[in-house]
LOMARDREN-440242 format. One line per 8 residues: number of its first residue (from 1); their letters; for each residue z, y, x of C-alpha. Coordinates in steps of 0.2 Angstrom, whole numbers, always signed. Each point is the difference from the previous one (the first is absolute). Example, Ala and Ser with C-alpha at 12.3 -4.5 7.8 and 13.67 -1.06 7.14 Angstrom:
2
1> AS> +39,-22,+62 | -3,+17,+6
//
This chain:
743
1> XXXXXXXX> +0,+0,+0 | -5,+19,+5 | +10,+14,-6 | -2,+16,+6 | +13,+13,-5 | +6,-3,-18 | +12,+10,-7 | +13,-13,-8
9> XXXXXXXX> +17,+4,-5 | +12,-9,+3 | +9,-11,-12 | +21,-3,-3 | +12,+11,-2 | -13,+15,-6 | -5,-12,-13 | +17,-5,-5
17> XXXXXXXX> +5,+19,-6 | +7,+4,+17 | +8,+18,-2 | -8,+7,+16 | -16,-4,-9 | +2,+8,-15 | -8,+12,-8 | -17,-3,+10
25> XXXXXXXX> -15,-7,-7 | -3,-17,-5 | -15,-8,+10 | -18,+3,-6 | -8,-14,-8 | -9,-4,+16 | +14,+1,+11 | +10,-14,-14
33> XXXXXXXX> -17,-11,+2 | -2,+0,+19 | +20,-3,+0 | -4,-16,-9 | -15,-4,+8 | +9,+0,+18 | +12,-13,-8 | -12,-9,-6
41> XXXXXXXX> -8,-3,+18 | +1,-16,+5 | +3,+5,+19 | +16,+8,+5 | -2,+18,-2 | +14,+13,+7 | +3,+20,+0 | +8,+4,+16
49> XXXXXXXX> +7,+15,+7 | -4,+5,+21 | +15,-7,+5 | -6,-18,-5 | +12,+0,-17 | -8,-6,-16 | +1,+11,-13 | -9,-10,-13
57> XXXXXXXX> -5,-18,+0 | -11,-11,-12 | +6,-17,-7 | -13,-9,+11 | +11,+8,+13 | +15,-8,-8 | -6,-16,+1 | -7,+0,+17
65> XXXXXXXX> +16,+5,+6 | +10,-12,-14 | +12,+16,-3 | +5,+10,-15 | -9,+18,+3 | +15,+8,-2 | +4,-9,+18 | -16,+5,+6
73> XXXXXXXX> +0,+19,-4 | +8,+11,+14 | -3,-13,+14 | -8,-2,+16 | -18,-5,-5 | +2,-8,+20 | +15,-8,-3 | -3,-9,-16
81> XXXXXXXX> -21,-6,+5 | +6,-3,+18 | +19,-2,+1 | +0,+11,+15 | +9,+17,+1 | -16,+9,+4 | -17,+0,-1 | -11,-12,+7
89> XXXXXXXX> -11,+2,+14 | -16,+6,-7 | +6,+3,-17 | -14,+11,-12 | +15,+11,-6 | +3,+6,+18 | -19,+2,+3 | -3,+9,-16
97> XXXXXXXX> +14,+13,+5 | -10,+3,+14 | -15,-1,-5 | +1,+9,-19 | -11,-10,-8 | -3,-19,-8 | +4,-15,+11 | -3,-19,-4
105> XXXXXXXX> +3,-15,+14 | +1,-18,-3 | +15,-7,+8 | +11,-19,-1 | +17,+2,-7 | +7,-19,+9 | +16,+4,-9 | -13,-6,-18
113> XXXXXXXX> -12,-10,+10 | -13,+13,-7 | -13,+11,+3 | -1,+20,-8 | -10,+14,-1 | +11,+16,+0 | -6,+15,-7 | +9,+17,+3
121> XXXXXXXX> -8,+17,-11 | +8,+17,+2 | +5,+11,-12 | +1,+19,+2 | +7,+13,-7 | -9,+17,-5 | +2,+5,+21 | -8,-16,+7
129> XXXXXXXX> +16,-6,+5 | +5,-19,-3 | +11,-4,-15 | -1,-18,+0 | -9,-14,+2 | -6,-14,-13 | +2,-19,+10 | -9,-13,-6
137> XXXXXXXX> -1,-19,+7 | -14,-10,-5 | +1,-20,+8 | -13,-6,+7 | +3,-16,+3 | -12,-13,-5 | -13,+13,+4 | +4,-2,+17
145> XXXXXXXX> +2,-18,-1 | -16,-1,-5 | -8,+11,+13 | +10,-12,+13 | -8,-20,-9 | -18,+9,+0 | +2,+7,+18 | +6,-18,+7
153> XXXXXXXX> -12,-10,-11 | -13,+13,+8 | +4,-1,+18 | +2,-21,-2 | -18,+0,-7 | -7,+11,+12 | +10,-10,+15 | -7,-14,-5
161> XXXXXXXX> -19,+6,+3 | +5,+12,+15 | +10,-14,+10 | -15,-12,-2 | -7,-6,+16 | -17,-2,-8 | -9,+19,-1 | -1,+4,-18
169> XXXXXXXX> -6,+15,-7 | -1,+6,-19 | -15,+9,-8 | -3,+9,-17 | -11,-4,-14 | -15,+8,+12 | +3,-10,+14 | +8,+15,+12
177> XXXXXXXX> +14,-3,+9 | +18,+7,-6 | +14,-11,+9 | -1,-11,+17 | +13,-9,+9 | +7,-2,+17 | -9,-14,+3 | -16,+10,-3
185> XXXXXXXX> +6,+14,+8 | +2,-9,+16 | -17,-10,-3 | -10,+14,-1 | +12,+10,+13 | -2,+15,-13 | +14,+9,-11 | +0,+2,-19
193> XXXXXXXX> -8,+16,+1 | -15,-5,+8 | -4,-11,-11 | +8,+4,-18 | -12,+7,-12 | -14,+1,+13 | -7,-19,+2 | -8,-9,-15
201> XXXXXXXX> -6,-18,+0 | -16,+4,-7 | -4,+10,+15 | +5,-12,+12 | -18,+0,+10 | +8,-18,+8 | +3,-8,-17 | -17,+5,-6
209> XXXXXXXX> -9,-7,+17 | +8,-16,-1 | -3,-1,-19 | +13,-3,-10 | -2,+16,-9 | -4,-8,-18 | +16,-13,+3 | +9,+18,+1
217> XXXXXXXX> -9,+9,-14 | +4,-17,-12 | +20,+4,+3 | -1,+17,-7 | -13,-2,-14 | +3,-19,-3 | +20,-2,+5 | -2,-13,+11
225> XXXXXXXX> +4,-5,+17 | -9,+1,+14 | +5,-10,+16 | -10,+3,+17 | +0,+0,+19 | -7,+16,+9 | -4,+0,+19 | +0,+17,+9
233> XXXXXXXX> -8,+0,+16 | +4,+12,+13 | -10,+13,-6 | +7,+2,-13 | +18,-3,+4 | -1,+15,+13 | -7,+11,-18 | +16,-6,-10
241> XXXXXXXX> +13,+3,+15 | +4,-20,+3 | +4,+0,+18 | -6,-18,+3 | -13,-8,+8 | -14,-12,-3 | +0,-2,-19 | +14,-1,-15
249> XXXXXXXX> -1,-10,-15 | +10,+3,-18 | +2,-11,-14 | +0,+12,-14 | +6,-2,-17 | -4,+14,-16 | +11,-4,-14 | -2,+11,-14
257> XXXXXXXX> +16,+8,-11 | +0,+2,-17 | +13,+8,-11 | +6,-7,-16 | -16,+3,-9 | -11,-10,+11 | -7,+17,+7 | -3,+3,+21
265> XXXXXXXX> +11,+12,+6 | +2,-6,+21 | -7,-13,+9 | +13,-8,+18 | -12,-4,+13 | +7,-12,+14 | -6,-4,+18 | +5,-13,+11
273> XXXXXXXX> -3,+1,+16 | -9,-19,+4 | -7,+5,+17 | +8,-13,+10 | -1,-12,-13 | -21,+4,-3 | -1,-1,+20 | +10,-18,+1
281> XXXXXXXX> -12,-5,-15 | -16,+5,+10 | +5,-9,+14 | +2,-15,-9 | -13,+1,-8 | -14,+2,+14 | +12,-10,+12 | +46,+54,-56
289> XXXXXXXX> +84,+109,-70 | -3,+10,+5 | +5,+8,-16 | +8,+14,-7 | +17,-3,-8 | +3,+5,-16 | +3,+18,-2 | +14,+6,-4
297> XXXXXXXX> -4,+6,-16 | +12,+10,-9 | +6,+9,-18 | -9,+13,+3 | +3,+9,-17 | +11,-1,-14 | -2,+6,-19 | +5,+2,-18
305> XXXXXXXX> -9,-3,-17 | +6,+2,-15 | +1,-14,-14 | -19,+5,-5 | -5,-4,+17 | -1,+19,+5 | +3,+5,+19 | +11,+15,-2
313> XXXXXXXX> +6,-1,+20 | -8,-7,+15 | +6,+1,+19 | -11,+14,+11 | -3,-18,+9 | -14,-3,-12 | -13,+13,+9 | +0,-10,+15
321> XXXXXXXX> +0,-17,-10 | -15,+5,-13 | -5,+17,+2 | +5,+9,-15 | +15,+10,+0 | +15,-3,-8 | -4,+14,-15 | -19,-8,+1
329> XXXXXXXX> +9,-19,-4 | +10,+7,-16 | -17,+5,-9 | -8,-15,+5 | -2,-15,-14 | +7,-19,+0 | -18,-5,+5 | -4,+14,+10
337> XXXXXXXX> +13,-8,+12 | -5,-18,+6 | -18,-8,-3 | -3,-8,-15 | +3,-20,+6 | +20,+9,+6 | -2,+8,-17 | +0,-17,-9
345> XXXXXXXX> +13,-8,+11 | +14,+15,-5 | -5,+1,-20 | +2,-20,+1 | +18,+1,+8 | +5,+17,-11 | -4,-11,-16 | +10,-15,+7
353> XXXXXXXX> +16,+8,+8 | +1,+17,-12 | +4,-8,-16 | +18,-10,+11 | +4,+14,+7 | +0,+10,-15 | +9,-13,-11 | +11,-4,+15
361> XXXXXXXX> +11,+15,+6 | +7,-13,+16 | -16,-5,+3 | -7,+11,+16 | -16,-11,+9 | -5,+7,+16 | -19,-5,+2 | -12,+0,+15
369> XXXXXXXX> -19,+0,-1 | -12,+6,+11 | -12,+14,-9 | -17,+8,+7 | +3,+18,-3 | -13,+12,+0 | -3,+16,+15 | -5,+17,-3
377> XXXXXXXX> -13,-3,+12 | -8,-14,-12 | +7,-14,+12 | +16,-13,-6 | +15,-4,+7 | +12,-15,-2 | +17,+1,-3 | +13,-13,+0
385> XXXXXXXX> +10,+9,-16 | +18,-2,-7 | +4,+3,-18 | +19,+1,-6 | +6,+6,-18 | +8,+17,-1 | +17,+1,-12 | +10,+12,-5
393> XXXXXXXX> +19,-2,+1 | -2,-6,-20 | -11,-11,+7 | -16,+7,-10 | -16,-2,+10 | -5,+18,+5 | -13,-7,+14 | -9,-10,+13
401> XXXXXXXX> +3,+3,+17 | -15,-4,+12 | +1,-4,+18 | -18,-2,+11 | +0,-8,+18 | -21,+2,+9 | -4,-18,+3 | -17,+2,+2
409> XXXXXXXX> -1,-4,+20 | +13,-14,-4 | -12,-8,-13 | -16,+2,+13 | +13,-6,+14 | +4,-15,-12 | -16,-5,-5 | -7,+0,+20
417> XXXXXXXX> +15,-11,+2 | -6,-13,-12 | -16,+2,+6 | +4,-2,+16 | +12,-14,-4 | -14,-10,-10 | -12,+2,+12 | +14,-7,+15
425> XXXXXXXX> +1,-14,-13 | -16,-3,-6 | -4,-2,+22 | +15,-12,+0 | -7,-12,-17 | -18,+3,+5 | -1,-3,+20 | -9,-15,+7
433> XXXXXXXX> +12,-3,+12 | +14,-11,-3 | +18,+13,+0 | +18,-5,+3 | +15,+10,-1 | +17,-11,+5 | +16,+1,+6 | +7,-9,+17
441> XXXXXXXX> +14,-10,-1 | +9,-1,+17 | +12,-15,+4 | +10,+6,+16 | -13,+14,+4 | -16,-15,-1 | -11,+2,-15 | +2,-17,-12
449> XXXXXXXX> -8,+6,-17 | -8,+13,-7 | -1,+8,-20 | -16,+4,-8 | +3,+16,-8 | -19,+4,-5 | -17,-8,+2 | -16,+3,-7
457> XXXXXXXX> -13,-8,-9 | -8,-5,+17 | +15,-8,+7 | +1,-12,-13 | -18,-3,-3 | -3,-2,+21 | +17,-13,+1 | +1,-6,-17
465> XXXXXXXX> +17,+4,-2 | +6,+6,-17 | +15,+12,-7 | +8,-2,+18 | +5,+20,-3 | +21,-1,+2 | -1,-17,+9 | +6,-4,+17
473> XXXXXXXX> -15,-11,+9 | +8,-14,+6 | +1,-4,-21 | -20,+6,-1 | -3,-11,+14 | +12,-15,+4 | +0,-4,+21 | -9,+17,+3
481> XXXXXXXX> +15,+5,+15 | -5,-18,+6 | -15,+2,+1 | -5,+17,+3 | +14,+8,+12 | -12,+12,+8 | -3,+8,-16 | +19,+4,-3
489> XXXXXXXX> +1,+3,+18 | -13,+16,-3 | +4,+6,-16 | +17,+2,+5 | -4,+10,+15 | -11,+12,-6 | +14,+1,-14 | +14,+5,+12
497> XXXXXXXX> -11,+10,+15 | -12,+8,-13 | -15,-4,+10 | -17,-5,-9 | -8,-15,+5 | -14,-11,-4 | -3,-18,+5 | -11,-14,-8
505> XXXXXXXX> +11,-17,-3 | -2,-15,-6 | +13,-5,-16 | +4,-19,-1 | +7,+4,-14 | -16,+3,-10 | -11,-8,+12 | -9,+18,+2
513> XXXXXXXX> -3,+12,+14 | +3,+19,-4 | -4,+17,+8 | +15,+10,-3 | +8,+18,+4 | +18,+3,-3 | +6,+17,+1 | +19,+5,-6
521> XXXXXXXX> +4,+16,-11 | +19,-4,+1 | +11,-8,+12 | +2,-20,-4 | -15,+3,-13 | -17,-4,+4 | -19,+0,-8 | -12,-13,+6
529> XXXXXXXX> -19,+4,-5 | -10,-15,+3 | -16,-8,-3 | -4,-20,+0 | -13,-4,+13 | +1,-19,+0 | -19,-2,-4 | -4,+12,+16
537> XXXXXXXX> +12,-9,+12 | -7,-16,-4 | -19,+8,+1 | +8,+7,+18 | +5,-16,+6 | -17,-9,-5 | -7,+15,+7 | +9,-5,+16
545> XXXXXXXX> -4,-17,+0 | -19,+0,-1 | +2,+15,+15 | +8,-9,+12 | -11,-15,-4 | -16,+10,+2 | +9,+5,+17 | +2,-15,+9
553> XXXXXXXX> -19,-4,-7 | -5,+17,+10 | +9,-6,+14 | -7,-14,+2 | -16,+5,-1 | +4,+11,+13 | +6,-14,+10 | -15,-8,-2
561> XXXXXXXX> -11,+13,+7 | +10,+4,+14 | -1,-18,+8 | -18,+1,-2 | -1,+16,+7 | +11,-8,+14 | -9,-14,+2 | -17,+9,+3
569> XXXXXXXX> +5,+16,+10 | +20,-1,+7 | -1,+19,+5 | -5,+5,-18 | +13,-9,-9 | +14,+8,+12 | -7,+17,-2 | +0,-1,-18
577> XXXXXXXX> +21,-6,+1 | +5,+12,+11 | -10,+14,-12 | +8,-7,-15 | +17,+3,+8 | -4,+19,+3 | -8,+2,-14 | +15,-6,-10
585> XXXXXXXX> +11,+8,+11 | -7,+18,-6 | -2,-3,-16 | +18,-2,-4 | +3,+15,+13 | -7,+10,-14 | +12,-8,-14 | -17,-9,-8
593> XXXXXXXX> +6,-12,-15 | +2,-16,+8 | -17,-8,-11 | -10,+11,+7 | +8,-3,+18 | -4,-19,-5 | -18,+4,-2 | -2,+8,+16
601> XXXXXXXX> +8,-14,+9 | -12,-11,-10 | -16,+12,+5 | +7,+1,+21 | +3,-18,+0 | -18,-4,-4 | -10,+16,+3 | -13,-7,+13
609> XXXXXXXX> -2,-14,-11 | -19,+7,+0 | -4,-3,+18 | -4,-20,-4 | -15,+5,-4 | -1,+7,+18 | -6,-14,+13 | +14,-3,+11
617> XXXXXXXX> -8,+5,+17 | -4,+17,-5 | +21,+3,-6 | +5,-7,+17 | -16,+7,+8 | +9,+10,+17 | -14,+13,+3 | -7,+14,-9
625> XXXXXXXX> -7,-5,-18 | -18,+5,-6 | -4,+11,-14 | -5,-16,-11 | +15,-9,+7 | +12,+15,-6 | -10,+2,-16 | +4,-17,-2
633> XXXXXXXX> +19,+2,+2 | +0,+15,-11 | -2,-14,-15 | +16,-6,+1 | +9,+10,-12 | -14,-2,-13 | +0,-21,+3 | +19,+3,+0
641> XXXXXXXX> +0,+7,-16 | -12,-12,-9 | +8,-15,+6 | +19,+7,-7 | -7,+10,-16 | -6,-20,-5 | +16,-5,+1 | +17,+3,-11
649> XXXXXXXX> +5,+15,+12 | +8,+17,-10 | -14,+13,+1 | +6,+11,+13 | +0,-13,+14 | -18,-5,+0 | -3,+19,-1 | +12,+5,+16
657> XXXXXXXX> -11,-15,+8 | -15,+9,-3 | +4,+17,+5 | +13,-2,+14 | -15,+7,+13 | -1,+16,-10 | +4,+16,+6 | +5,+16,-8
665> XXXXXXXX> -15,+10,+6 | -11,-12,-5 | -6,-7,+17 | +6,-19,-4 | -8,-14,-8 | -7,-10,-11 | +3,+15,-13 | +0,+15,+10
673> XXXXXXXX> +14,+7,-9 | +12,+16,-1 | +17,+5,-2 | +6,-6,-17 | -16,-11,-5 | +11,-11,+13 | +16,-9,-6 | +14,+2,+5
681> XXXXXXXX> +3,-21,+5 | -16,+4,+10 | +7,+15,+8 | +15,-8,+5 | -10,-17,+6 | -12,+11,+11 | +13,+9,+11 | +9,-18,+2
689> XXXXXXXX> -18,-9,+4 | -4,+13,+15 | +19,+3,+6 | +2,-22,+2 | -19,-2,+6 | +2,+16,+15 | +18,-7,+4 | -7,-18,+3
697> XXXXXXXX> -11,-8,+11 | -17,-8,-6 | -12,-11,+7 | -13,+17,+4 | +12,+9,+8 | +20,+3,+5 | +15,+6,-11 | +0,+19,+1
705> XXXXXXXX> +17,+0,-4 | +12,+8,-17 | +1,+17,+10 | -19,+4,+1 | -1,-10,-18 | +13,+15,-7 | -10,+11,+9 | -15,-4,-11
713> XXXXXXXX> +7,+2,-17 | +8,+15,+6 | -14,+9,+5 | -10,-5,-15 | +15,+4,-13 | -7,+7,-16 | -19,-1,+6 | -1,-21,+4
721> XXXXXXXX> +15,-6,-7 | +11,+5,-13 | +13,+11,+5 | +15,-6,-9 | -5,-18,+6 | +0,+8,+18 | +18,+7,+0 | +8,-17,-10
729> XXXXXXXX> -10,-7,+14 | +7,+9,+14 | +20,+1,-6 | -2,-19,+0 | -6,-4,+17 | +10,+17,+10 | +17,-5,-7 | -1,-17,+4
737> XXXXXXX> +1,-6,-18 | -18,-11,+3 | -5,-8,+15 | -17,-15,-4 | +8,-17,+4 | -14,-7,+11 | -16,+8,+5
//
């Protein structure tokens, strides 16, 4: 309530007849009527002078205090609200003295375990000087026990998506962006202001070239959800600000949010990062709130109708609330006041209440509603409105007193809660992950059970278990501590340290492997997100199987050749050994994924493989070679090439075969190519095949030893050979970390 300095006169003894009273004028009409109204108040209202006494109090005030007001009148307003023997510290009274003008706080009175608004409004006298003050407490208490549940059901839901290990981030209805997570954050190595409101998905130039565009557009127009891996290069890493090299992939999952009318009104976009888990695949497979709380909206006017409904007195406080000024409000109409659907609601509850209370002299409802009232300035307001009875001391219904609290911000803060809450919700019910929120039970600080608070759809649908919420697991699944200690063993550290982790195990239990990560929003809680990936482990190990068989048939083969290399031409087959050692020995000097290091050893180990189409006496031939003999020679890598691309070699081992005497400036042979036209297994090959063959000694001529060789690739680095092979090259041999066995 809002009163701004109403002349009230006091009641008691001047009522009674006192003598020093008499003779003066009996109170207006007005003044009798705003006298009952104030005890009509349902908050505690008192008249106090500016030493803190109360002159006058309401019966409200009575029963807050649970006194007689004839205990009440004259006292300490301090020492009776606070049992102190003077003021509080930050007490309106004291600030309104000072400042000489209104003063409201909210404060917490521990004595009643409740919360108040205090109002303080001066009254002055003809001079501007302070006469008394009008007091008037208003509990706020379940107001403010609401703002605290929606805060804390807010921030849970809102920790829930920002302590996820997975990057999440939350669209609108048009696909741009409005809320990320650390997890993204930290991805993208970007804050929330680079990317809120400025990226939209249907802009995304890396989502259109890879072509899953429509599966995009089909989750905003079509509600479904759309599940798929994107791979960024480093190109395109560098334009999105991932400091990482060589290539990334994402699983990404759209899943569109609806609200309780089946409409779109978000979408929560997921991305795993799978790299490691894409790059293990490959190899196997040629060899994965903030929000506002709710204001504190207060009475921020008061009035006075008569029994026809009338406003014959309003609070100044109306201007600010509405526009209109108080005289403006009296001339106003019932149905000028609120729109017509508030209009209906307060004819529908005058017909229902009016006829008890005027057949009911004890009968004194206090009713809430909220009403839309209208502006001056054409807009509305709503109000959060109090309406209490007006009697006088005969009990005869002289009025209705009206009290409005602004709740508009609270009702646009409460509906972005529920929003926000449904949409937190719908993520939980509608995600294709499997979701687990639990308890940890420790025995002696050891982890022995754990209690499933909530799970989603997914969870039950992926494990088959059903209406496990509330259960402990060792009753959902008999023998699980038994059989599965590891996962107890890692659910109940991150639920004691805090730290995330993510693991792929395989349950016993269910007899199913799972890609799970656990994260813990409170200590000896935890979360586990998981997906079932039984299908794809054994797909991996199949994988594996049929690899390492393929293997040993490759080397084999390569076994083969090199005995009958050996057989025909001894000096061949050892230069292509010691090669094959260098080559290998570089390649993983330049951190190259262990396939392809496996295929260069594969190309090294057989790259002369061509020259058994050479005759014999023109490989061991100790003089000069013709033209037509070293024509002839230069037919190796081609013969090389055609016997091994006949075979069951990968790809890039016949072709480092075939081009292993290019050079970069295209003066090589058979193809006379340059620079990049040249792989990089032949790059690598090529400086291993002239360092070994300069190094050792030939049946034409003597080893020119591993100085002048180094000397060779050095001085030709970046124009012959290639230059990173050169310096991988030249580490090795200088620090002693590569030495050729024999030769």
């Amino acid at each position: 309530m809002v009163v701004r300095a109403v002349k009230v006169k006091a009641t008691g003894s001047a009522a009674r007849g006192d003598p020093r009273t008499a003779g003066k004028s009996r109170p207006s009409s007005l003044e009798t009527m705003l006298n009952a109204a104030l005890n009509s108040v349902p908050q505690p209202v008192m008249i106090l002078d500016i030493d803190h006494r109360i002159q006058w109090a309401n019966k409200a005030t009575s029963e807050f205090l649970k006194l007689p007001l004839r205990k009440i009148t004259g006292k300490y307003c301090y020492k009776l609200m606070h049992n102190s023997d003077t003021p509080p510290e930050g007490c309106p009274f004291t600030r309104l003295l000072e400042s000489q003008r209104y003063e409201e706080s909210e404060v917490y009175l521990p004595d009643r375990n409740m919360w108040a608004r205090v109002i303080t409004a001066p009254q002055f006298d003809k001079t501007g000087k302070i006469t008394s003050i009008i007091h008037i407490v208003d509990d706020i208490t379940e107001r403010k026990r609401t703002e605290l549940a929606l805060r804390d059901s807010e921030n849970f839901l809102n920790s829930l998506i920002e302590q996820s290990p997975h990057a999440m981030w939350i669209s609108d209805s048009h696909g741009t962006l409005i809320k990320t997570n650390q997890a993204l954050r930290d991805l993208l190595n970007v804050s929330d202001e680079e990317l809120v409101g400025k990226y939209n998905v249907f802009q995304d130039n890396i989502v259109k070239e890879q072509g899953y565009m429509p599966l995009v557009r089909d989750v905003f127009e079509k509600g479904s959800v759309a599940k798929f891996r994107l791979k960024y290069d480093s190109a395109q890493l560098k334009s999105i600000a991932l400091q990482k090299s060589a290539y990334v992939v994402l699983n990404v999952t759209i899943s569109p949010i609806v609200d309780a009318r089946g409409v779109l009104t978000n979408a929560v976009i997921q991305h795993v990062d799978i790299t490691e888990r894409v790059l293990a695949e490959d190899a196997l497979k040629a060899s994965e709130a903030q929000y506002h709380l709710l204001s504190e909206h207060t009475i921020d006017t008061v009035w006075l109708m008569d029994m026809d409904l009338k406003v014959i007195y309003h609070s100044p406080s109306v201007e600010r609330l509405r526009g209109f000024t108080a005289q403006e409000i009296k001339q106003m109409k019932l149905e000028q006041h609120v729109t017509p659907e508030s209009l209906k609601l307060v004819s529908e509850v005058v017909l229902k209440e009016l006829p008890k209370v005027q057949a009911d002299p004890d009968y004194n409802p206090v009713l809430t509603m909220d009403l839309e009232y209208t502006r001056k300035d054409g807009g509305t307001v709503w109000t959060e409105n109090t309406f209490s009875v007006v009697r006088d001391e005969n009990k005869n219904l002289v009025g209705i007193l009206g009290e409005a609290r602004d709740i508009t911000e609270r009702r646009k803060t409460t509906a972005a809660l529920k929003e926000s809450e449904e949409l937190y919700r719908s993520l939980f019910e509608n995600m294709m992950n499997g979701f687990a929120y639990c308890k940890m039970i420790y025995d002696q600080g050891k982890p022995r059970d754990f209690i499933y608070l909530a799970v989603n759809k997914a969870f039950e649908k992926q494990t088959g278990l059903r209406h496990i919420a509330g259960k402990k697991v060792s009753e959902a699944i008999p023998g699980i501590y038994e059989a599965d200690p590891q996962l107890f063993e890692i659910y109940g550290r991150v639920a004691l340290t805090g730290t995330p982790e993510q693991f792929e195990t395989y349950v016993s239990s269910l007899q199913m492997w799972f890609s799970v990560s656990v994260y813990s929003p409170k200590k000896e809680y935890f979360v586990a997100v998981f997906d079932v990936i039984t299908e794809r482990k054994l797909a991996e190990e199949n994988l594996l199987k049929s690899y390492e068989s393929l293997k040993k048939t490759l080397n084999d083969a390569i076994d083969t050749l090199v005995k009958i290399v050996e057989l025909r031409d001894p000096y061949t087959a050892g230069h292509q050994q010691n090669v094959a050692e260098l080559a290998t020995a570089i390649a993983t000097e330049m951190q190259m994924e262990n396939t392809r290091v496996d295929q260069i050893r594969m190309a090294a180990v057989i790259h002369d493989i061509g020259k058994m189409y050479i005759p014999s006496d023109i490989l061991s031939k100790p003089g000069k070679l013709t033209f037509i003999e070293y024509d002839l020679i230069k037919t190796h890598p081609r013969y090389g090439y055609e016997i091994v691309n006949g075979m069951d070699f990968p790809s890039v081992v016949a072709q480092a075969i075939l081009q292993h005497h290019e050079r970069l400036d295209g003066s090589g042979y058979p193809g006379k190519l340059k620079d990049d036209e040249i792989i990089l297994e032949a790059r690598i090959l090529a400086v291993a095949d002239v360092v070994e063959a300069m190094a050792s000694h030939r049946p034409y001529r003597s080893a020119m030893g591993i100085d002048k060789a180094l000397e060779e690739i050095s001085s030709n680095r970046g124009a012959l050979y290639d230059s990173a092979v050169v310096d991988a090259c030249l580490e090795l041999v200088k620090s002693g970390r590569f030495a050729f066995k024999s030769g």
